[in-house]
C-alpha positions as CSV (number, residue, x, y, z in Angstrom):
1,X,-9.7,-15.0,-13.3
2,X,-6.1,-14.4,-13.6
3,X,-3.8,-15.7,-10.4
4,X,-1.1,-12.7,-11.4
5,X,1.9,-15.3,-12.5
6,X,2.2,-17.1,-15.7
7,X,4.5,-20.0,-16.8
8,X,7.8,-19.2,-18.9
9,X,10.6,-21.2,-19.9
10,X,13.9,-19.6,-19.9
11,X,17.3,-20.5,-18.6
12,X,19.4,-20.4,-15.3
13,X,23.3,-20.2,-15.8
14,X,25.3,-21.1,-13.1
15,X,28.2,-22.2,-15.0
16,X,26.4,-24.1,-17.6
17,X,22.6,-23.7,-19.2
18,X,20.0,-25.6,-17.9
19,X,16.0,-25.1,-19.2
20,X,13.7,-24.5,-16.5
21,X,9.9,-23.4,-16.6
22,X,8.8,-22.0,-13.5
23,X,6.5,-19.2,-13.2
24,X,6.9,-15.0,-13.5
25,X,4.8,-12.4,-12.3
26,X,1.9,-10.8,-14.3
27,X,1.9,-7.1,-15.7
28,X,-0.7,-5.6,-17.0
29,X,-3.3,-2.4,-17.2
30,X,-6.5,-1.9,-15.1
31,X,-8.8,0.8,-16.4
32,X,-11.5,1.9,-14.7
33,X,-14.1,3.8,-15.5
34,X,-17.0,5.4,-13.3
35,X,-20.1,6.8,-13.9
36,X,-19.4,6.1,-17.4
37,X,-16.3,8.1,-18.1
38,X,-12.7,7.0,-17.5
39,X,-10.4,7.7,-14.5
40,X,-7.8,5.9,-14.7
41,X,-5.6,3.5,-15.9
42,X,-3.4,1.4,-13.1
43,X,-0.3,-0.5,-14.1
44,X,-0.9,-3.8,-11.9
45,X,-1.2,-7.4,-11.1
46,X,-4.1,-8.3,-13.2
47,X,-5.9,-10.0,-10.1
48,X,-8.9,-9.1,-7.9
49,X,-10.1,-6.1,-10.3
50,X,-12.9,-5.5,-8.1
51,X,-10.6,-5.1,-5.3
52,X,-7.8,-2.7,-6.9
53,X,-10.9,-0.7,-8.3
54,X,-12.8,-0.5,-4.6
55,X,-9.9,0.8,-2.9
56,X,-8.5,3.0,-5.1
57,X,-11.8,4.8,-5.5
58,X,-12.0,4.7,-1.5
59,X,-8.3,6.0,-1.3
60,X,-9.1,9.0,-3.4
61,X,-11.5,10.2,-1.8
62,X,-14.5,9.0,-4.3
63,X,-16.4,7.0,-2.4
64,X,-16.1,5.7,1.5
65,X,-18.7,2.6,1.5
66,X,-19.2,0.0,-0.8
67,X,-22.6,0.9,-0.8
68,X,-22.2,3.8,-3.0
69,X,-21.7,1.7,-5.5
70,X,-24.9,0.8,-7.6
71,X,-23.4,-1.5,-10.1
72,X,-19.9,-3.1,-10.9
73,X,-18.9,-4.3,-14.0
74,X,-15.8,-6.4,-15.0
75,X,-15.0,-7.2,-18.5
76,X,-14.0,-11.1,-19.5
77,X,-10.5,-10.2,-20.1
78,X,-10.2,-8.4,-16.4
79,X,-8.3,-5.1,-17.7
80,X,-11.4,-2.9,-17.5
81,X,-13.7,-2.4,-14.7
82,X,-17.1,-0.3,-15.2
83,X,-18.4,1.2,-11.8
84,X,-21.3,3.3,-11.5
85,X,-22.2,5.0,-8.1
86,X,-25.2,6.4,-6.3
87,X,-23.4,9.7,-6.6
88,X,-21.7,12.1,-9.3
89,X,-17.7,12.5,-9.4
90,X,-16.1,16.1,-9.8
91,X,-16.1,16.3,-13.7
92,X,-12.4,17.1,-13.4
93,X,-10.1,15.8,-10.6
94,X,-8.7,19.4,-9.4
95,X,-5.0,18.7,-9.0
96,X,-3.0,14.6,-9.9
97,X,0.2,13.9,-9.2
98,X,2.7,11.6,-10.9
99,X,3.7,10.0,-7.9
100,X,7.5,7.8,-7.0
101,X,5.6,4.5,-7.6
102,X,7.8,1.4,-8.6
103,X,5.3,1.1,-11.7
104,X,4.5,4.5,-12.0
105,X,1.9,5.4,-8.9
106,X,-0.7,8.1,-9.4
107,X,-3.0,10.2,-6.9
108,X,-5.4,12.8,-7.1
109,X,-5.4,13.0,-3.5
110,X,-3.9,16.4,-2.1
111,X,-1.1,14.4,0.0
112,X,-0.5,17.8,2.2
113,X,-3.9,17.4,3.9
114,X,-4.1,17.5,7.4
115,X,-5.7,14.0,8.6
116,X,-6.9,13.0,12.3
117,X,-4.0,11.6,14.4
118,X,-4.4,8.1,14.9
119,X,-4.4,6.8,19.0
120,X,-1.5,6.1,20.7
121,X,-2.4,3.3,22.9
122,X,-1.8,0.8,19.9
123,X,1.2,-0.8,21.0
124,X,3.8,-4.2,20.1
125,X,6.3,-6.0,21.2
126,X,9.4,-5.2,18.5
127,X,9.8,-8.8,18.2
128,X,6.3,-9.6,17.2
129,X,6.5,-6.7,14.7
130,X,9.6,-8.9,13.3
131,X,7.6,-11.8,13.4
132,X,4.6,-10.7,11.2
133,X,7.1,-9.2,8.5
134,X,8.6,-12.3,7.9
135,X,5.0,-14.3,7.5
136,X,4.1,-11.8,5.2
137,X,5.3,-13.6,2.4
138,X,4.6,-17.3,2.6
139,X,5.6,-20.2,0.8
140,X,2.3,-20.1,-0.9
141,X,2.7,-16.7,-2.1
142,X,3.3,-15.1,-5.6
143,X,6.4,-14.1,-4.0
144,X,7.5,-17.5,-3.4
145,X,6.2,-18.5,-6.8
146,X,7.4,-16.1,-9.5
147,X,9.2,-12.8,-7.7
148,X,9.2,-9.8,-8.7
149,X,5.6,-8.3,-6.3
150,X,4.9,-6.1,-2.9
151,X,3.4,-7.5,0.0
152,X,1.3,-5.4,2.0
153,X,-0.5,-6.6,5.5
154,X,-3.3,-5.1,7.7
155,X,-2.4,-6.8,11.2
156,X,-4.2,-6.9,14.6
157,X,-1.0,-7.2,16.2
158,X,-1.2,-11.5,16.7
159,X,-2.1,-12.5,12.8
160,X,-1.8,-11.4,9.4
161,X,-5.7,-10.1,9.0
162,X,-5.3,-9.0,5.1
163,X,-2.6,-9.8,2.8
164,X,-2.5,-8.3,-0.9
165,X,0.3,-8.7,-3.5
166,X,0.8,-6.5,-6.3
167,X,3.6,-5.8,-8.6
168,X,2.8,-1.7,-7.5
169,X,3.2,-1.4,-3.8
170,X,1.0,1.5,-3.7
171,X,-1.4,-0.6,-5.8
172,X,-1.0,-3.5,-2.6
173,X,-2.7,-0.5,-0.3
174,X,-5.5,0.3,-2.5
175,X,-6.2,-4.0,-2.6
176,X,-5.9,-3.7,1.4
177,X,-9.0,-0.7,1.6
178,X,-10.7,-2.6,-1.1
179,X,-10.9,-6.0,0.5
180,X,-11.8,-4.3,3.9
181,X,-14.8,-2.9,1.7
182,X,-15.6,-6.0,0.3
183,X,-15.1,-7.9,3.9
184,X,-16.6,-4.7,5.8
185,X,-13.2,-4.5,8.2
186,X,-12.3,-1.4,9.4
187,X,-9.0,-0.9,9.0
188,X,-8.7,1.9,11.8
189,X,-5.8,1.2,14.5
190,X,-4.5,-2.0,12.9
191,X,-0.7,-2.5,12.1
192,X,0.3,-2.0,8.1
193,X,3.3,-3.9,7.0
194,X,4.7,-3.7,3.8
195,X,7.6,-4.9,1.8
196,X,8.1,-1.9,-0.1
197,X,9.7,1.5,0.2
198,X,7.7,4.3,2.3
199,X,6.9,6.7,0.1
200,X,5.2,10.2,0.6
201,X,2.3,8.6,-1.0
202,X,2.5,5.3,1.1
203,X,2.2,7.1,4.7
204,X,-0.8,9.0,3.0
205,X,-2.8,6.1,2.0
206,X,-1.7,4.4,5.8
207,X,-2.8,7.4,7.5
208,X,-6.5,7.5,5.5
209,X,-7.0,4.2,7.0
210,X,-6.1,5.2,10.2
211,X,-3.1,3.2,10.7
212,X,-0.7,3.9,13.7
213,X,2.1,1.7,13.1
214,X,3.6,1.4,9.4
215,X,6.6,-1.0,9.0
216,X,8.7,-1.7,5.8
217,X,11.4,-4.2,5.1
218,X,13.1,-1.7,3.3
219,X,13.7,2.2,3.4
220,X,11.1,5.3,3.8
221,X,11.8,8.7,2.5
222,X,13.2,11.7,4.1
223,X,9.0,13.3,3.2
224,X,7.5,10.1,4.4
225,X,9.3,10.3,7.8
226,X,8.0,13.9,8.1
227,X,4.5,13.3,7.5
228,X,4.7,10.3,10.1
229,X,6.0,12.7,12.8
230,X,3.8,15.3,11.7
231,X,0.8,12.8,11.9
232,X,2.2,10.6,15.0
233,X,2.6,7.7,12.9
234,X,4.9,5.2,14.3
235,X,7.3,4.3,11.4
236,X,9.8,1.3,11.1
237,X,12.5,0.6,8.0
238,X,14.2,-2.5,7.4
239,X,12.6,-4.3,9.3
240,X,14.3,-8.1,10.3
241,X,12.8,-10.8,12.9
242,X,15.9,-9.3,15.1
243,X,16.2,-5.4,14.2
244,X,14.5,-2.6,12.4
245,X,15.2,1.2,12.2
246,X,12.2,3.4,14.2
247,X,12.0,7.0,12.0
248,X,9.1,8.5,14.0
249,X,7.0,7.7,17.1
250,X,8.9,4.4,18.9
251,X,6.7,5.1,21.9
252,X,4.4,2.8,20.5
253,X,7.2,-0.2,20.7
254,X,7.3,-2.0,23.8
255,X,10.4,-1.4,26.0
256,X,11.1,2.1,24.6
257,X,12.5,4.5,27.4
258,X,13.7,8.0,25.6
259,X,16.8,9.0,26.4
260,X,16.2,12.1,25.3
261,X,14.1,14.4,23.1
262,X,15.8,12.7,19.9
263,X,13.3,12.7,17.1
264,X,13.2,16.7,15.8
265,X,10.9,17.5,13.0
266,X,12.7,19.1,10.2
267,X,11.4,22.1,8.5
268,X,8.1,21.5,7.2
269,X,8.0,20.4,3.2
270,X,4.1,18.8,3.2
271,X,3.8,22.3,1.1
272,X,6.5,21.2,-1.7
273,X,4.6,18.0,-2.6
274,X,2.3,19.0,-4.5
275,X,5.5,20.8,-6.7
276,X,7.7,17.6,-6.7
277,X,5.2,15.1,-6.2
278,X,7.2,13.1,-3.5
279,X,10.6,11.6,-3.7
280,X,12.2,8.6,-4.7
């Protein structure tokens, strides 16, 4: 099975050439097909099919156990996976949306559904929150070894529980639901931490698995940080060992006193998503 980096030589200039072979992250296509028709094709890190393929299904809304599915099929090469379930699939997806993915995301998932609000006695200290995102990518990582890949974590608030690394960081949430498929771990009320930007579709596929804390080295969007308030999602950007920015729900952070009523929803524009498909 492919590891999701392969060896190159090129050359670093830093003044003068010097040859190097280190190592650079794999690209490549997924397609998977179920019940003997194709879905989908996923630009990804050509690792874990099985995984990718579990949790986007699950993420979708196709299936919710790994027990509907009868049989799983991976071809040699690991670019096609063959599912079939104990249950049909709309013959049609009714509405998919080209979503702001890094590598070109895509959902048929309506991303304006209303979704149970997760509980609110999940709570962390904001320097163990700092703490987890800089273990999230280790020496031993593809990060470390090639670059160039998202880092997604499910957290219990001490330890990293799942780690997935993608070159798609949407892709690195459908690995997380797939692996707690694979592992049967429910992913309700743990902590998601990502190295990616929170997108529309990122809060979405947090909120499916019930997540009440999502926190992001980098930036979410101006929709993202709607739906979290909407959904009483606690949501962190830039997140350092030392610092982060809180965009919705900071009761959820230990030591947090409000001042004052700060945090105003803006004008609802859940109902323009399905128009724009999320922003960039």
């Amino acid at each position: 099975m492919k590891d999701g980096a392969f060896p190159f030589h090129y050359y670093i200039y830093d003044g003068d050439f010097h040859d190097t072979k280190a190592e650079v992250i794999t690209e490549g296509a997924l397609t998977i097909f179920v019940n003997g028709r194709e879905l989908a094709s996923l630009m990804c890190t050509p690792a874990d099919p099985l995984q990718l393929s579990l949790g986007f299904l699950a993420n979708e809304g196709f299936i919710q156990s790994v027990n509907e599915v009868e049989i799983a099929y991976l071809c040699s090469a690991g670019d096609c996976a063959d599912l079939w379930l104990t249950h049909p699939i709309p013959d049609k997806p009714i509405h998919r949306t080209i979503t702001s993915g890094c590598s070109g995301g895509m959902t048929f998932a309506d991303l304006s559904a209303c979704l149970p609000l997760p509980k609110m006695d999940r709570r962390i200290d904001p320097q163990k929150l700092g703490e987890l995102i800089v273990r999230l990518q280790k020496n031993n990582s593809l990060y470390a070894r090639a670059r160039g890949v998202h880092a997604s974590a499910l957290s219990d608030g001490e330890d990293l529980v799942i780690v997935a690394e993608d070159i798609g960081r949407h892709n690195t949430l459908d690995r997380l639901r797939g692996e707690c498929l694979l592992r049967g771990i429910d992913p309700s009320g743990m902590i998601l931490l990502s190295t990616g930007r929170i997108s529309s579709e990122m809060i979405y596929k947090a909120a499916l698995m019930n997540c009440p804390i999502v926190a992001s080295r980098t930036s979410p969007t101006s929709l993202s940080v709607e739906m979290a308030r909407s959904w009483k999602i606690t949501l962190c950007g830039y997140l350092r060992r030392n610092r982060m920015n809180v965009y919705a729900c900071p009761e959820r952070l230990a030591g947090f006193k409000p001042a004052q009523d700060f945090f105003v929803v803006a004008a609802p524009a859940l109902a323009e998503i399905n128009r724009f498909g999320g922003e960039d």
